[in-house]
DRENGU-258086 format. One record per residue: x, y, z of N, C-alpha, C, O in turn; chain; residue number from 1. Coordinates in steps of 0.1 Angstrom, whole numbers. Each point is the difference from the previous one (the first is absolute). Layout:
n_px=X&n_py=Y&n_pz=Z&ca_px=X&ca_py=Y&ca_pz=Z&c_px=X&c_py=Y&c_pz=Z&o_px=X&o_py=Y&o_pz=Z&ch=A&i=NUM .
...
This chain:
n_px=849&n_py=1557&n_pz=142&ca_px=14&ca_py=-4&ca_pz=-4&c_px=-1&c_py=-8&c_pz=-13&o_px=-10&o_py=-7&o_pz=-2&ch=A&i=1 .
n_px=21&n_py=8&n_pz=-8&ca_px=-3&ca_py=-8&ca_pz=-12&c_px=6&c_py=-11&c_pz=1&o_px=11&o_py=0&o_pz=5&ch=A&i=2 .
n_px=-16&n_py=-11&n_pz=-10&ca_px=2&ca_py=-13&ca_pz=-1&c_px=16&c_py=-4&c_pz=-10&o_px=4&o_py=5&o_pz=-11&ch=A&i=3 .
n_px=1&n_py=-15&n_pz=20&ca_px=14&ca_py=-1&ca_pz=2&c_px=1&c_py=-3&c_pz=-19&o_px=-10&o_py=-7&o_pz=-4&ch=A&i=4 .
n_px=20&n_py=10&n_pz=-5&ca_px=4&ca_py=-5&ca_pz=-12&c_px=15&c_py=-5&c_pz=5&o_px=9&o_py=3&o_pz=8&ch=A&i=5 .
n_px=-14&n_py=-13&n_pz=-20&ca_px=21&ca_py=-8&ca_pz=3&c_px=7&c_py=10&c_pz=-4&o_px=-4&o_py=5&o_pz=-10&ch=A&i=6 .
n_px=18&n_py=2&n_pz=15&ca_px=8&ca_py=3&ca_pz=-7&c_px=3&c_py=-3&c_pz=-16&o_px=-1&o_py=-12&o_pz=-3&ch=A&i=7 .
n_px=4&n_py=19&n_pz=-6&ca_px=2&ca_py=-4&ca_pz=-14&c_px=18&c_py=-5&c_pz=3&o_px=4&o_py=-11&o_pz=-4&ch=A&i=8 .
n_px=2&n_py=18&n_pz=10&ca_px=15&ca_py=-1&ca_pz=2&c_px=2&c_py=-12&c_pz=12&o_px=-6&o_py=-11&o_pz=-1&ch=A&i=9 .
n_px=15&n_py=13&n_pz=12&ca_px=0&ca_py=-8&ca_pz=10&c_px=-14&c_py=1&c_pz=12&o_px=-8&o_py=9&o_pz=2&ch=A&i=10 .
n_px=8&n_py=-16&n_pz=2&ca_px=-14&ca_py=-1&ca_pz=9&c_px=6&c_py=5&c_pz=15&o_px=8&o_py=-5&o_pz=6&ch=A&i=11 .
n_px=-16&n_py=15&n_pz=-3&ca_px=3&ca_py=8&ca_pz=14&c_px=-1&c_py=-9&c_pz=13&o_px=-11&o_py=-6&o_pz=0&ch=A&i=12 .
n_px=17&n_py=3&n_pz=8&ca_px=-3&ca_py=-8&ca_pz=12&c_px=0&c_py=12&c_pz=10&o_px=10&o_py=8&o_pz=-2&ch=A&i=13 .
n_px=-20&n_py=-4&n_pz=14&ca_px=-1&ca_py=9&ca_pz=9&c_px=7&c_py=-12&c_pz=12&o_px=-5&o_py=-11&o_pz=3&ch=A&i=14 .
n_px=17&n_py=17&n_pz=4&ca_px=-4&ca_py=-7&ca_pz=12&c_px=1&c_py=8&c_pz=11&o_px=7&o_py=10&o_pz=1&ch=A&i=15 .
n_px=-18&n_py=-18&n_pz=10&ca_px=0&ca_py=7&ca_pz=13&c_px=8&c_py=-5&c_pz=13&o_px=-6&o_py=-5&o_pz=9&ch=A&i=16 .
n_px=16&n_py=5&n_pz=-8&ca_px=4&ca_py=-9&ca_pz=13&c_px=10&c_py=14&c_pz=11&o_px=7&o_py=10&o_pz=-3&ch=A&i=17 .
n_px=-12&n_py=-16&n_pz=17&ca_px=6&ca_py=11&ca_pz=8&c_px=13&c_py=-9&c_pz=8&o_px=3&o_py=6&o_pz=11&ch=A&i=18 .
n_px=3&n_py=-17&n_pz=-14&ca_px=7&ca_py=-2&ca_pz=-1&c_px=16&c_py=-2&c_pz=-7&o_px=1&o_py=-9&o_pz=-8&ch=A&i=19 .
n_px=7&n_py=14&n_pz=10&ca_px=9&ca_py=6&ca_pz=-10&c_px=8&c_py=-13&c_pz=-5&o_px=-4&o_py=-3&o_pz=-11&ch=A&i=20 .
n_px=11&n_py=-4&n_pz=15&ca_px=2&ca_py=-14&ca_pz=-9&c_px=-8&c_py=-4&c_pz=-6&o_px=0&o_py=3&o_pz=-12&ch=A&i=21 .
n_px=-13&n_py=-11&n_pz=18&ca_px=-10&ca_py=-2&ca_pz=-10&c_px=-3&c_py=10&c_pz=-10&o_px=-4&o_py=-5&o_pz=-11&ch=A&i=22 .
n_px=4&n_py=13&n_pz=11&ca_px=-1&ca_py=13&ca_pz=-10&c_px=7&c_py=-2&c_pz=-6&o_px=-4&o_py=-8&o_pz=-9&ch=A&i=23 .
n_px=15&n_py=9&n_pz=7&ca_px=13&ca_py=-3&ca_pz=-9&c_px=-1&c_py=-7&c_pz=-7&o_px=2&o_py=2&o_pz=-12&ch=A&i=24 .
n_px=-7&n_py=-18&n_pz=21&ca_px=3&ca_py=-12&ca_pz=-9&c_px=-10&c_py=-3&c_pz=-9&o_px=0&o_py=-11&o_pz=-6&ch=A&i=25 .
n_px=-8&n_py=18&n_pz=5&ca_px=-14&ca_py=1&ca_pz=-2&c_px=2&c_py=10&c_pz=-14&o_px=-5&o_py=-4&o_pz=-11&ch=A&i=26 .
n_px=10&n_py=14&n_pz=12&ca_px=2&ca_py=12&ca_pz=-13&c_px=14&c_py=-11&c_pz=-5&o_px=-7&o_py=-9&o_pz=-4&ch=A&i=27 .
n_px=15&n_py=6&n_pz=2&ca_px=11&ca_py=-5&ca_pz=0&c_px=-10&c_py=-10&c_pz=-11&o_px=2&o_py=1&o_pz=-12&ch=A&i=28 .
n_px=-12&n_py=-11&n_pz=16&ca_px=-3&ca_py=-11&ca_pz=-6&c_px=-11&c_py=6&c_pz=-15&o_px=-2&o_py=-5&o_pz=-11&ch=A&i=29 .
n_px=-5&n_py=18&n_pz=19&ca_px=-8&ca_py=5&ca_pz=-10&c_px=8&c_py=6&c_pz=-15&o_px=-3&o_py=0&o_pz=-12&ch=A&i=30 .
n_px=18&n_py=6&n_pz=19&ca_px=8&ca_py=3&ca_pz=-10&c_px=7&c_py=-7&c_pz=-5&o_px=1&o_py=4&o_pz=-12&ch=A&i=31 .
n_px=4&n_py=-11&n_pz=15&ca_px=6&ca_py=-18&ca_pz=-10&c_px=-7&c_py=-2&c_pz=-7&o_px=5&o_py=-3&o_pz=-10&ch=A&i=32 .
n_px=-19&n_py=1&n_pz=10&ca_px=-11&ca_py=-6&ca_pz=-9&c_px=2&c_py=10&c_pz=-16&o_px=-1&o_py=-2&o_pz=-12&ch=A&i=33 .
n_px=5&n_py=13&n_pz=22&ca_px=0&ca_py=15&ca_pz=-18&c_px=-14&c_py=4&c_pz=2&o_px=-7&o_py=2&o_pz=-11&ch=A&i=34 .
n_px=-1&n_py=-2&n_pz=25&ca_px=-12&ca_py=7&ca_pz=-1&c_px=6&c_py=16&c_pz=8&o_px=11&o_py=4&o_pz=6&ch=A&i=35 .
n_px=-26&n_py=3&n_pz=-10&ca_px=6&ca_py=14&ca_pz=7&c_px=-4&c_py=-2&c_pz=14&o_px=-11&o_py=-4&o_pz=4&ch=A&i=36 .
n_px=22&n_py=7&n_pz=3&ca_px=-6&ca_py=5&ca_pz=16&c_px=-6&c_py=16&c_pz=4&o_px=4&o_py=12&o_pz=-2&ch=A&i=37 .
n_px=-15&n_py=-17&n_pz=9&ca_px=-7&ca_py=15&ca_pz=11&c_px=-1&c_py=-7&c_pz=12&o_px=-7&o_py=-9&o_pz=4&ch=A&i=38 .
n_px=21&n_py=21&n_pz=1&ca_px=-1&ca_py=0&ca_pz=11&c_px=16&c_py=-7&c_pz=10&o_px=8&o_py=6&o_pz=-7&ch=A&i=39 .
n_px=-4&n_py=-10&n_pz=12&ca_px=-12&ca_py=-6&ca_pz=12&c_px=-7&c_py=7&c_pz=7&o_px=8&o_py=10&o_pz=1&ch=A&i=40 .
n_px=-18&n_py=-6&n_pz=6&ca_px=-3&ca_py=7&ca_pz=10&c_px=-5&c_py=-2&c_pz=12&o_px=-12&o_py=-1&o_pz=2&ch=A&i=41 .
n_px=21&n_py=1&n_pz=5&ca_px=-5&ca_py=-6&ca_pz=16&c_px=-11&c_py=3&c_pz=6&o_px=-2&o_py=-6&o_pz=10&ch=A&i=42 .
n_px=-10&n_py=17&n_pz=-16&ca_px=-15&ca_py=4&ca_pz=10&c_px=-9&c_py=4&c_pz=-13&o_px=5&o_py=8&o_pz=-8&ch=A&i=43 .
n_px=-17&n_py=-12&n_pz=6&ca_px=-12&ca_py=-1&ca_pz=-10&c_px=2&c_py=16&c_pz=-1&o_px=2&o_py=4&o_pz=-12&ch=A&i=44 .
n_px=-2&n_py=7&n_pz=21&ca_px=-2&ca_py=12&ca_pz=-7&c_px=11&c_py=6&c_pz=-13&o_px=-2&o_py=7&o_pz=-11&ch=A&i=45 .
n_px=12&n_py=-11&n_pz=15&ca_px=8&ca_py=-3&ca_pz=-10&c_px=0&c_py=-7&c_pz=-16&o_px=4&o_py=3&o_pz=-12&ch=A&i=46 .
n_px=-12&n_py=-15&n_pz=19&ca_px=-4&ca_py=-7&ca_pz=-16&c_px=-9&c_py=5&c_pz=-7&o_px=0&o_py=-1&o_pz=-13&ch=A&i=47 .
n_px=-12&n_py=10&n_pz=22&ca_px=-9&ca_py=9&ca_pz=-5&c_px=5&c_py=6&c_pz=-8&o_px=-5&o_py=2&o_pz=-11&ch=A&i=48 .
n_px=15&n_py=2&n_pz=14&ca_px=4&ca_py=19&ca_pz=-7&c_px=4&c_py=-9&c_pz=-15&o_px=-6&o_py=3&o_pz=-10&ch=A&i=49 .
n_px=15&n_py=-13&n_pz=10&ca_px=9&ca_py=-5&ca_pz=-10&c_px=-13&c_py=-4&c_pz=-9&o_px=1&o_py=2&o_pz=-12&ch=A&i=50 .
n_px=-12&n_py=-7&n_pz=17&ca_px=-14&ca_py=-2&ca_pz=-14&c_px=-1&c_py=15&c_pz=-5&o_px=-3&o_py=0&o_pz=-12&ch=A&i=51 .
n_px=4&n_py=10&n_pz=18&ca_px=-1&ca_py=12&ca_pz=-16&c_px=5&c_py=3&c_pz=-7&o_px=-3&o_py=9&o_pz=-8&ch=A&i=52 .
n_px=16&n_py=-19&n_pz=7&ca_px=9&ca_py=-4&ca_pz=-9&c_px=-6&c_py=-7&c_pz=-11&o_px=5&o_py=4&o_pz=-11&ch=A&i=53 .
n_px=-15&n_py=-14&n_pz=12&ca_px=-6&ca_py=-10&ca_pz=-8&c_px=-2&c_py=-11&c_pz=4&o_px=7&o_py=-1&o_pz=11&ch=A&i=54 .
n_px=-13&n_py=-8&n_pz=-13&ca_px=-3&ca_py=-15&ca_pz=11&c_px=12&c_py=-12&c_pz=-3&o_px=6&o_py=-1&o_pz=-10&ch=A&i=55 .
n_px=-5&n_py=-4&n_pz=18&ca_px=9&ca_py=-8&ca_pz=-2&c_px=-7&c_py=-16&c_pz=-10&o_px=-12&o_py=-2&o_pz=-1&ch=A&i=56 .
n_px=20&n_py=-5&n_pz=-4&ca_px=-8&ca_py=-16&ca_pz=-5&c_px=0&c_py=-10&c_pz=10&o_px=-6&o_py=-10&o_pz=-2&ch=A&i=57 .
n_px=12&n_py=13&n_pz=12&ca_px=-1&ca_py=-9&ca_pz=10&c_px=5&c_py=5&c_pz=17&o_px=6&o_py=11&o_pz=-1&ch=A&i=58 .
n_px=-6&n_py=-15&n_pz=14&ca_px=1&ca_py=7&ca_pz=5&c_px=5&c_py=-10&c_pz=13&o_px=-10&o_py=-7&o_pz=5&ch=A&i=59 .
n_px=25&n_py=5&n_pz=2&ca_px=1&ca_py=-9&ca_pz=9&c_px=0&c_py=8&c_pz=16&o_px=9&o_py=6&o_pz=5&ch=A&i=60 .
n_px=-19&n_py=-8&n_pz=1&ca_px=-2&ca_py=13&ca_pz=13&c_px=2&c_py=-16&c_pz=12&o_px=-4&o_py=-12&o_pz=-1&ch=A&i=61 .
n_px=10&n_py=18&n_pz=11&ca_px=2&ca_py=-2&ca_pz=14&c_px=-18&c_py=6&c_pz=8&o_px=-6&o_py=11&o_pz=-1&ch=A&i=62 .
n_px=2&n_py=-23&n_pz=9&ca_px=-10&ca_py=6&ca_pz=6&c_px=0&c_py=13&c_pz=11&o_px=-8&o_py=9&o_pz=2&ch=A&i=63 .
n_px=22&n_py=-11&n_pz=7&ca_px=-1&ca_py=12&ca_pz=9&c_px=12&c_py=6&c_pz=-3&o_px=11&o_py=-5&o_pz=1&ch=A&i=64 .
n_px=-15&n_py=21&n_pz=-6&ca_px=12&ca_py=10&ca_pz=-5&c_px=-1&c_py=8&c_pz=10&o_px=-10&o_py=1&o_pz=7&ch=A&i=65 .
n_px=21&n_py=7&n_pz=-4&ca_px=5&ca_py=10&ca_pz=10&c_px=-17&c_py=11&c_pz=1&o_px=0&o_py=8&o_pz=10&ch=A&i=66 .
n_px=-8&n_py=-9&n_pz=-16&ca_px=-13&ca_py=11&ca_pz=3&c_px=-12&c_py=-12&c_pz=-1&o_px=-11&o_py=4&o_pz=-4&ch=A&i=67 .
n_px=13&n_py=-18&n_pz=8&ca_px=-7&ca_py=-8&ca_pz=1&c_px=-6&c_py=-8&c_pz=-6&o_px=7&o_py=-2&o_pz=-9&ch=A&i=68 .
n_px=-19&n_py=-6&n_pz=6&ca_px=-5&ca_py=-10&ca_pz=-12&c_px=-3&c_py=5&c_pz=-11&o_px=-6&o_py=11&o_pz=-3&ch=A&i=69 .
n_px=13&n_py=-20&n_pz=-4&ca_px=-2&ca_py=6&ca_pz=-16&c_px=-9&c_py=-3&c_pz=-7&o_px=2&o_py=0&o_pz=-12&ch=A&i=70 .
n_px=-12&n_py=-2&n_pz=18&ca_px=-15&ca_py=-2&ca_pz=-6&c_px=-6&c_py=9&c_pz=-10&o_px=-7&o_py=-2&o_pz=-10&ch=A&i=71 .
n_px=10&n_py=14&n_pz=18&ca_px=-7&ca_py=14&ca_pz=-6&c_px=9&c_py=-2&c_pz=-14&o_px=-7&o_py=5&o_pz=-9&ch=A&i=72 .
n_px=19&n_py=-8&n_pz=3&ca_px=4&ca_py=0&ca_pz=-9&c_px=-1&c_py=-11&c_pz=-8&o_px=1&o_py=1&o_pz=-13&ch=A&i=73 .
n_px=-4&n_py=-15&n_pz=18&ca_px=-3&ca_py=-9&ca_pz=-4&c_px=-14&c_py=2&c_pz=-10&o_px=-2&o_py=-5&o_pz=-12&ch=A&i=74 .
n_px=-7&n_py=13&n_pz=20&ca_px=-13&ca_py=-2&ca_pz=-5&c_px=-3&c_py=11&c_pz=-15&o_px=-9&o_py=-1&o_pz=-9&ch=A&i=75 .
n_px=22&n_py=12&n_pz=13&ca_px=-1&ca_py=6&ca_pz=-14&c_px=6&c_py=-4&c_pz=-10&o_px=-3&o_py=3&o_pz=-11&ch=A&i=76 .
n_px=12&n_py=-11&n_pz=14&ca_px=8&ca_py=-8&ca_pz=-13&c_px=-12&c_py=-11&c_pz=-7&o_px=-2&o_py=-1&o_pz=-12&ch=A&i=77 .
n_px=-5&n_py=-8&n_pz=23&ca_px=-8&ca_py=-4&ca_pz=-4&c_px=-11&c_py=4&c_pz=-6&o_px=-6&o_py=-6&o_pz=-9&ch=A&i=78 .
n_px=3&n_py=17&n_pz=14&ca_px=-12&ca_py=8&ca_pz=-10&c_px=5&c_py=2&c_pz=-13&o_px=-8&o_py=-2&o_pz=-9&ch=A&i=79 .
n_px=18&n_py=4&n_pz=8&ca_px=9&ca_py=8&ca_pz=-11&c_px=2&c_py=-14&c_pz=-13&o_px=1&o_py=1&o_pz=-12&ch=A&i=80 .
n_px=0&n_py=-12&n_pz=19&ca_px=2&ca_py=-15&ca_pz=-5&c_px=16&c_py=-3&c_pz=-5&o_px=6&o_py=-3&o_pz=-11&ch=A&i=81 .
n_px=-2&n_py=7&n_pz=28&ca_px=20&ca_py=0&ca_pz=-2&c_px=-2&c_py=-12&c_pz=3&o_px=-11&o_py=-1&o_pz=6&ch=A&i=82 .
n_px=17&n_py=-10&n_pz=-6&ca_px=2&ca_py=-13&ca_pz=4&c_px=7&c_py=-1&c_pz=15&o_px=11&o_py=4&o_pz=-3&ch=A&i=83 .
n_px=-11&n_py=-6&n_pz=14&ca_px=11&ca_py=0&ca_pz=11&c_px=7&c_py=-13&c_pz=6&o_px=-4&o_py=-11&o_pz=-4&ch=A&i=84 .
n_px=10&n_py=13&n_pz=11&ca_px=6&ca_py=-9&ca_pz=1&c_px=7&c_py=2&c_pz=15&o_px=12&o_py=2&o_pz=1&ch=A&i=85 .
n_px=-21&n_py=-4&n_pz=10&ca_px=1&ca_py=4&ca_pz=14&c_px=15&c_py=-9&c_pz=7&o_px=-1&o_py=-12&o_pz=-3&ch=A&i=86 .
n_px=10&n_py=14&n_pz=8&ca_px=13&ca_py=-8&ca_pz=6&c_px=0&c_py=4&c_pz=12&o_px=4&o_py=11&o_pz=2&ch=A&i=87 .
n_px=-9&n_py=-19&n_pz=7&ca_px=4&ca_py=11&ca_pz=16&c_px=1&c_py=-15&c_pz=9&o_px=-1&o_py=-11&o_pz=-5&ch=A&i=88 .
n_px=3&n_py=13&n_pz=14&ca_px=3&ca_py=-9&ca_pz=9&c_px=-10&c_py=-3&c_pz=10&o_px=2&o_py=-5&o_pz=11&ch=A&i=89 .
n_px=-14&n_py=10&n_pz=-18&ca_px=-13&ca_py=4&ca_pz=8&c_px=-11&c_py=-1&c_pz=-7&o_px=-11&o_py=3&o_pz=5&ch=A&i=90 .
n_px=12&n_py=-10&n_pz=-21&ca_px=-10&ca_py=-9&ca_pz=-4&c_px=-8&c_py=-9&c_pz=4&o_px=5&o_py=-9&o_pz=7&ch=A&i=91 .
n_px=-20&n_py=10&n_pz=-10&ca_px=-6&ca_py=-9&ca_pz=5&c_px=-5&c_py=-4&c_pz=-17&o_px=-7&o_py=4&o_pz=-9&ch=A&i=92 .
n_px=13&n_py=-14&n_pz=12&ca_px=-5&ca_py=-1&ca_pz=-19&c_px=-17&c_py=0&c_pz=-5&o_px=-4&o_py=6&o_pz=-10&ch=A&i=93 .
n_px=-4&n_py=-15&n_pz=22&ca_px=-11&ca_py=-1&ca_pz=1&c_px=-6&c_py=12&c_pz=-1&o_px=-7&o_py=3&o_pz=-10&ch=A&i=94 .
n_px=9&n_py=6&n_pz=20&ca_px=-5&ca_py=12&ca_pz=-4&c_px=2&c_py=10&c_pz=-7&o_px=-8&o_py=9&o_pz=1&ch=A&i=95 .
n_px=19&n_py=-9&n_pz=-10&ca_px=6&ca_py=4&ca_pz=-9&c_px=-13&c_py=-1&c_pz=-14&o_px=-5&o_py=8&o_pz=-7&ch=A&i=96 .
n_px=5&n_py=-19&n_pz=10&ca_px=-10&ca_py=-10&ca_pz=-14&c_px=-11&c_py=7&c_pz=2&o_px=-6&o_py=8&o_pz=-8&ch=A&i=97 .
n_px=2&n_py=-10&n_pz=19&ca_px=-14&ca_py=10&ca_pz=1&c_px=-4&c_py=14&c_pz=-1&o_px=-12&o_py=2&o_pz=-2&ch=A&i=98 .
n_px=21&n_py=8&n_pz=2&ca_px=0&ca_py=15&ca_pz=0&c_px=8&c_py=0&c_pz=-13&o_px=-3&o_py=11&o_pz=-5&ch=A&i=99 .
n_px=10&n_py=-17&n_pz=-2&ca_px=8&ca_py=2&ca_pz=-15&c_px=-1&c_py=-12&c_pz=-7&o_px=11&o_py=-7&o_pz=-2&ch=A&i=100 .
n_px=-20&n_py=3&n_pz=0&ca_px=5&ca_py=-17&ca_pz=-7&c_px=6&c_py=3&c_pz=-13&o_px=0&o_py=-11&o_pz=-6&ch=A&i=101 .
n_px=4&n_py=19&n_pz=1&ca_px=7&ca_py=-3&ca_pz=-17&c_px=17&c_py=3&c_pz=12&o_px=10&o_py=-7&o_pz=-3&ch=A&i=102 .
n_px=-9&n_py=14&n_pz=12&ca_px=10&ca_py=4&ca_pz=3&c_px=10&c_py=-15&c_pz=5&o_px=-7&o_py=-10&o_pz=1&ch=A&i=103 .
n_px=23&n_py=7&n_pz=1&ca_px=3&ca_py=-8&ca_pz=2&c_px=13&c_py=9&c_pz=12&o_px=6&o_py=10&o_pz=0&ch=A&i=104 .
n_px=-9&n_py=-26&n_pz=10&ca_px=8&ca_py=-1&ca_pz=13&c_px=4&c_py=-4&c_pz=2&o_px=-1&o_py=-12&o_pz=-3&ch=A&i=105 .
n_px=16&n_py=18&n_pz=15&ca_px=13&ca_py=-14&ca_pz=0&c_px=5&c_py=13&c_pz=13&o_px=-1&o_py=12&o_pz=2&ch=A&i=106 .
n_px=8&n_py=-28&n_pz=8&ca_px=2&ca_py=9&ca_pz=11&c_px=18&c_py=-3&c_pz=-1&o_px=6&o_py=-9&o_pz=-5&ch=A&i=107 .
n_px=-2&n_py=21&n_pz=12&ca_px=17&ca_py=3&ca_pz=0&c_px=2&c_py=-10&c_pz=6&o_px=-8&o_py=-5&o_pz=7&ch=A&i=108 .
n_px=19&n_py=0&n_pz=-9&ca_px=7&ca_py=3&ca_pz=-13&c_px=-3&c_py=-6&c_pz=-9&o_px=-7&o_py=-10&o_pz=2&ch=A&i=109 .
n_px=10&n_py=14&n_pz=-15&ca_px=-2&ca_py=-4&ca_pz=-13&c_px=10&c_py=-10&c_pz=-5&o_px=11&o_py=5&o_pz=-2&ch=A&i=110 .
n_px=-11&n_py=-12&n_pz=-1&ca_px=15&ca_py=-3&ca_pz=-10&c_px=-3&c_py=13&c_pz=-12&o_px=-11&o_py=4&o_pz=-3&ch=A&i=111 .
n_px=19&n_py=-1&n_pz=-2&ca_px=4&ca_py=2&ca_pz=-16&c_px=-6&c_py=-5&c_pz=-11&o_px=-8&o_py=6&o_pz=-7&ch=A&i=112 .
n_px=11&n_py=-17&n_pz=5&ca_px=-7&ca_py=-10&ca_pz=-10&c_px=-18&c_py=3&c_pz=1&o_px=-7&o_py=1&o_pz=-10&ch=A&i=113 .
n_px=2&n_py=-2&n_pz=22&ca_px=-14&ca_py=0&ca_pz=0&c_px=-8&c_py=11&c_pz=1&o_px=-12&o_py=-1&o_pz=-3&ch=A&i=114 .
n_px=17&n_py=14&n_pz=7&ca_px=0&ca_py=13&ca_pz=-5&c_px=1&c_py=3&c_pz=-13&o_px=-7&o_py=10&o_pz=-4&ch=A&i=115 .
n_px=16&n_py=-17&n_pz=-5&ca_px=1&ca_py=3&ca_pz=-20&c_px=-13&c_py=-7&c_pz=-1&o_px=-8&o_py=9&o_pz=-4&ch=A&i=116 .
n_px=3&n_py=-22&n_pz=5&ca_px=-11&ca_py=-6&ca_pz=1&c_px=-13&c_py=8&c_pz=3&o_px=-9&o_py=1&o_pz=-9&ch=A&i=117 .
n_px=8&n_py=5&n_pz=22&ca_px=-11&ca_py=8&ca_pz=-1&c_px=-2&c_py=15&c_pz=-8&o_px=-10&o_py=6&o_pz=-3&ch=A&i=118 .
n_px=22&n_py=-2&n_pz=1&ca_px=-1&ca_py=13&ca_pz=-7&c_px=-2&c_py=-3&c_pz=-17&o_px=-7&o_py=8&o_pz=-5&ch=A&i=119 .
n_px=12&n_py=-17&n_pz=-2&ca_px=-7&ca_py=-4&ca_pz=-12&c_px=-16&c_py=-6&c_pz=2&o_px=-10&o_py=1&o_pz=-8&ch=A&i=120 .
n_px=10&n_py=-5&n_pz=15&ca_px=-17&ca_py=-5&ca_pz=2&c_px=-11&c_py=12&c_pz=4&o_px=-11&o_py=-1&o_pz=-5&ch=A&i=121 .
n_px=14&n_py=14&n_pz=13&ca_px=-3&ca_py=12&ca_pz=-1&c_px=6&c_py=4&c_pz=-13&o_px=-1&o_py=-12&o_pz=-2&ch=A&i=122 .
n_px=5&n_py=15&n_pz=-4&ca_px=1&ca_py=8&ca_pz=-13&c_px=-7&c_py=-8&c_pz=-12&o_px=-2&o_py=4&o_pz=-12&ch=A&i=123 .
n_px=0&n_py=-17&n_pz=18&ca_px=-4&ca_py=-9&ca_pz=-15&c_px=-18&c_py=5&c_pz=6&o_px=-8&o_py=1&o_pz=-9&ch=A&i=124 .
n_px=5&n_py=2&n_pz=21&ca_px=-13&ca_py=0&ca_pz=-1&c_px=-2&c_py=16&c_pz=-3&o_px=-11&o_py=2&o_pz=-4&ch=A&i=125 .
n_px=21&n_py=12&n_pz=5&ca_px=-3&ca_py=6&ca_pz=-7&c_px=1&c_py=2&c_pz=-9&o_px=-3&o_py=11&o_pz=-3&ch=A&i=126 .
n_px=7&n_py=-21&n_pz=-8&ca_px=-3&ca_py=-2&ca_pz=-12&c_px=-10&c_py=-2&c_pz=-9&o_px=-2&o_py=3&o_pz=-12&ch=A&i=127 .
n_px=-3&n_py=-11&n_pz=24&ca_px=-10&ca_py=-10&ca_pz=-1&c_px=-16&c_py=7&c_pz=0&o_px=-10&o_py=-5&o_pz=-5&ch=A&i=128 .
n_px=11&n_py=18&n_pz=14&ca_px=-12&ca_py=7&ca_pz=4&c_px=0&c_py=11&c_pz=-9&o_px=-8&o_py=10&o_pz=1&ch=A&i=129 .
n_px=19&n_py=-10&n_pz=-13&ca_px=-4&ca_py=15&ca_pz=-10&c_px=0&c_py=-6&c_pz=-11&o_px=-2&o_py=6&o_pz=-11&ch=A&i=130 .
C-alpha cells in the first residue's frame, strides 16, 4: 500500500462508526471543519473497498463495526502511515498506546471541541511525516 500524502486540496477524513448518530455527528463535525468526508461506514469491509479510492490523511474508526474489530484496518492504515484516531466506548487507552502509539484515543462520547483538537493534531502529524 502507498504511503498516506496530505491532501493538496481539503484533507480526507475516513470515518468508521456503526453507529448512526455518532456517525452523523461525527461526518457533520468532519464537514464543518471544510475537510472532505469518506464515508461513514458502519463495517471495515466497507472501509476497505473505499481505500481503492485513495488513502485517506487521517482516519476516525470505532473499535467494534457491524463485521467486528477494526484492527485489521487499523493496521493497514498504519502501515500505510494514515494517522487514526480510534473513538469507541471500548478504548483501552493503555492498550491502544501499545499496539498504535502514534495513533490517538478517546472513548464516547466525545465532546466536539475535543474531537477538532484531535483531528488537527492527526493531520498536523501527517504533515509532519511527509
Amino acid at each position: 500500500m502507498a504511503t498516506a500524502a496530505l491532501s493538496e486540496e481539503r484533507p480526507r477524513v475516513l470515518v468508521v462508526e456503526d453507529e448512526f448518530i455518532i456517525a452523523l455527528d461525527l461526518s457533520e463535525t468532519v464537514k464543518d471543519l471544510g475537510y472532505a468526508l469518506e464515508g461513514p461506514f458502519a463495517d471495515k469491509k466497507t472501509a476497505f473497498s473505499a481505500l481503492g479510492r485513495g488513502l485517506p490523511d487521517c482516519a476516525i474508526l470505532d473499535v467494534f463495526t457491524k463485521d467486528g474489530e477494526v484492527f485489521p484496518l487499523a493496521d493497514a492504515l498504519t502501515e500505510a502511515g494514515v494517522p487514526i484516531i480510534f473513538h469507541s466506548g471500548h478504548v483501552d487507552a493503555e492498550e491502544m498506546r501499545k499496539r498504535y502509539p502514534r495513533a490517538i484515543a478517546c472513548n464516547k462520547p466525545c465532546p466536539p471541541d475535543h474531537m477538532i483538537d484531535m483531528l488537527q493534531a492527526a493531520l498536523d502529524q501527517a504533515k509532519s511525516s511527509h
